[in-house]
N, C-alpha and C positions, 0 to 999 in steps of 0.2 A: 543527319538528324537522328534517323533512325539506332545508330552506331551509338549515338553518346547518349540518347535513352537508355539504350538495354545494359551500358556503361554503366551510369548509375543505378538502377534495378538492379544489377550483379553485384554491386555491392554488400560481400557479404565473407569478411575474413573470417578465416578460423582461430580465433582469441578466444571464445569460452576456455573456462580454465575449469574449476569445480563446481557443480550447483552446491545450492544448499540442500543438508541432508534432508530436513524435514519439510523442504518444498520445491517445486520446478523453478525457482529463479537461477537461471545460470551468470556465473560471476563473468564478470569481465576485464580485460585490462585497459583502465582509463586513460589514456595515456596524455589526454587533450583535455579532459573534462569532468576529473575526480570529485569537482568539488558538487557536478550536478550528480555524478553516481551515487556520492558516499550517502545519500539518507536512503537509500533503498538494500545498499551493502550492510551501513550499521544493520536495520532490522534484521536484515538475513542474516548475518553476525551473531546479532543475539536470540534467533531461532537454532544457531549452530553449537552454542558456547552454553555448554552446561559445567563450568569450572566458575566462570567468572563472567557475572551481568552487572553492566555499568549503567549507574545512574543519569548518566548526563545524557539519556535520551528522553529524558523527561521534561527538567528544567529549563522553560524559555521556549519551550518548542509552538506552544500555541498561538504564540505574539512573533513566529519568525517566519511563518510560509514565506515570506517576502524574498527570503535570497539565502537567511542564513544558515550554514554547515552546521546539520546536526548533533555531528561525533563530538563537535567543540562546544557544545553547551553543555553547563554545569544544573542538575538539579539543586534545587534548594531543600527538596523534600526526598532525602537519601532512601528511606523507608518505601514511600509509594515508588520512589523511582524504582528501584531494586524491584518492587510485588509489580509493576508493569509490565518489565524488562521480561523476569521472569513469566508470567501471561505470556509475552509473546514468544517465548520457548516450547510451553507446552500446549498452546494452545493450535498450533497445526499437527495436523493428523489425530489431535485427540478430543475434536470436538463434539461425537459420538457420545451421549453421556456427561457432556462437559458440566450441568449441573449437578445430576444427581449423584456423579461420584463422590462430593463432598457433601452434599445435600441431606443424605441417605445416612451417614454415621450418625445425625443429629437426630436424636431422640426426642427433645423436649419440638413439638411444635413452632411457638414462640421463635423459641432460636432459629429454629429452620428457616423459617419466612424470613427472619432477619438476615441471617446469614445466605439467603435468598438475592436480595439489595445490595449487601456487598458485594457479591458475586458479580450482579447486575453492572453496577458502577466501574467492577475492574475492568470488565466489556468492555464500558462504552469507552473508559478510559484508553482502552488499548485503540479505539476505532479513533479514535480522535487522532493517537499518535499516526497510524500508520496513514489514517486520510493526510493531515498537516503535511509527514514526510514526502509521499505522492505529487502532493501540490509545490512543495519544496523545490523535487526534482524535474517537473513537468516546465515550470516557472524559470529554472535557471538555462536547462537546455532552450527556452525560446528565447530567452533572451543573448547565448551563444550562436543561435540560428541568424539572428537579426545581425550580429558584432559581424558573423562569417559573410554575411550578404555583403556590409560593407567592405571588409577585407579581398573580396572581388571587384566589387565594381569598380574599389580604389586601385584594383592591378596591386594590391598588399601580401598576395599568397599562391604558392605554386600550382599545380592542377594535381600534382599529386597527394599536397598536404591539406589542399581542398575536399578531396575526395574523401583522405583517411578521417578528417575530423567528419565530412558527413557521414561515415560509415558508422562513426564510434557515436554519433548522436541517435543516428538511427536502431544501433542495438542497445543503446542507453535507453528508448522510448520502449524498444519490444518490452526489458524486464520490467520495465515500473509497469506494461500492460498483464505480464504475466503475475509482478506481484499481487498487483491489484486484483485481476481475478481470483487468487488462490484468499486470498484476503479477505475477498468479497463471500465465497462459496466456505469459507470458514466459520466469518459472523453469522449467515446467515443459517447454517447449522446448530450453531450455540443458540441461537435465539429462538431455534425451532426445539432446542431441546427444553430450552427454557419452559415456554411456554407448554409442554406435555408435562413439563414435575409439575406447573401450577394445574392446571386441568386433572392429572394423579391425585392432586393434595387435595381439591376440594373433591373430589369422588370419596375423598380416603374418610374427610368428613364425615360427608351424608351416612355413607355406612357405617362409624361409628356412633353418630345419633340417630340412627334408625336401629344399630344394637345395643342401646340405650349406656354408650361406652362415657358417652360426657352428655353434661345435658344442653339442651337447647340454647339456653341463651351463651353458650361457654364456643357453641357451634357456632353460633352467627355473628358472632368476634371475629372466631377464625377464618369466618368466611369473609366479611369486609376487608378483615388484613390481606386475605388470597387479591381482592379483586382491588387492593389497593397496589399491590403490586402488580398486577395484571394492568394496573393504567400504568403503572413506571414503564413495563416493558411496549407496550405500545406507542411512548414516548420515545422512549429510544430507539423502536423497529422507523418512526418515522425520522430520525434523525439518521440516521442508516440510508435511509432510504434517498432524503434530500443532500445528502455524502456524497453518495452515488452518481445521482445525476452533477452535480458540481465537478467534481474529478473526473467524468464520462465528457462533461463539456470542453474543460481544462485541458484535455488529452486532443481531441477534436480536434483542437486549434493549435496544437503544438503541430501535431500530423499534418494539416493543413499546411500552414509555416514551413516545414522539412519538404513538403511535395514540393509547396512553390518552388521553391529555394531550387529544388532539383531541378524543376521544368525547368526554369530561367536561364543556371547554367547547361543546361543541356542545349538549350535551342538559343540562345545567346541575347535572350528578349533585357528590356531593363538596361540596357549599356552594358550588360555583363560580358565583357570583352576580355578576353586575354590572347598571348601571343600566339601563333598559328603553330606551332610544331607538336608532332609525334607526339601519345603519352603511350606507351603502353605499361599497363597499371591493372592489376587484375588477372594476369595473362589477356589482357583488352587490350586493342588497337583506337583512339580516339583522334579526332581532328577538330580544335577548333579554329 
């Protein structure tokens, strides 16, 4: 018993291949389960590819957590696809400043705030993609997890290619956890940066109508505009937030899923029966 526990807990090949440069998700070789990898690859992809950002991780993606392969959907909106794509190229490692690097050239106030909201929206838009993708991948490996359960209990698959698919799902769960964290400590960077240009902006206000630079009522324009964006970003800090716990639950229960699955074959509960000889697999020794 003990043996084919620590059998599966060792499960852990050395298939990493390249991380991505701009983040800790290391790449994998799917060899069982491309199609639950490929939405956590494309992103990584187009965090790696500064030649060429494709569209089609846009189009369809919000109406497909259900199952479907994101590399194969086509945007309908080339444009935003493409200003997404790109968002999630420069937006790891440079979300220090992430507002006011573009914020800061804009002279006219007005504009700024405005171009404030666009900024806002390419956020939230990128949060949406990579949440959708997450839920994508979490979604398809449970539903591989349940397909594998039956392909034992029916005696349908060897104890070896049992093993390797549970291996390759279980490093398939680490990245979508690592993307997600890096994902997570991203937005919520840009959003903390967010919120200090609008807190700057209205400071920048007050002291220029306290040094009589515009007059009052020109001031308290600007300052509803500050605090009408100041309620956008708090809409979206909360939508972030309730992201988080949805894909934090979603992960939960996939991990859950993969433990079970391992106990069962391990200790033979569930009818999970197969033939009694030798595996050695791992450099392990097993008996069931």
């Amino acid at each position: 018993m003990k043996s084919r526990l620590f059998l599966l807990s060792a499960m852990t090949l050395a298939i990493g291949l390249f991380g991505c440069s701009t983040s800790k998700v290391p790449q994998i070789e799917a060899k069982y389960y491309p199609q639950c990898y490929d939405p956590i690859a494309k992103l990584c992809k187009d965090q790696d590819n500064s030649n060429e950002v494709k569209s089609s991780v846009v189009g369809g993606i919000f109406g497909a957590v259900g199952g479907a392969v994101i590399g194969g959907l086509a945007s309908k909106d080339k444009k935003k696809g493409a200003l997404i794509g790109a968002l999630a190229g420069a937006a790891v490692g440079a979300s220090v400043g992430f507002f006011k690097a573009r914020l800061e050239k804009i002279e006219d106030r007005e504009q700024r705030l405005a171009e404030y909201q666009t900024i806002l929206g390419e956020v939230s838009d990128q949060w949406d993609l990579e949440k959708a993708s997450v839920e994508t991948a979490y979604k398809c490996y449970d539903e591989q997890i349940n397909i594998l359960r039956d392909l034992v209990i029916n005696k349908q698959i060897s104890k070896e290619e049992f093993l390797d698919r549970m291996n390759e799902i279980k490093q398939g769960l680490d990245n979508i956890k690592i993307y997600w964290a890096d994902a997570s400590t991203n937005i919520d960077s840009q959003m903390a940066d967010g919120e200090k240009f609008l807190e700057e902006e209205e400071a920048r206000i007050k002291a220029e109508e306290e040094a009589k630079k515009i007059r009052a009522e020109e001031a308290r324009k600007h300052r509803e505009t500050v605090r009408r964006q100041t309620k956008n970003r708090e809409r979206a800090m909360k939508k972030i937030k309730n992201g988080k716990e949805e894909v934090e639950a979603i992960g939960n229960k996939v991990d859950g899923n993969w433990a079970a699955l391992a106990h069962d074959y391990a200790s033979g509960d569930d009818g999970m029966t197969m033939n009694n000889t030798s595996l050695n697999y791992y450099g392990l020794t097993a008996n069931r």
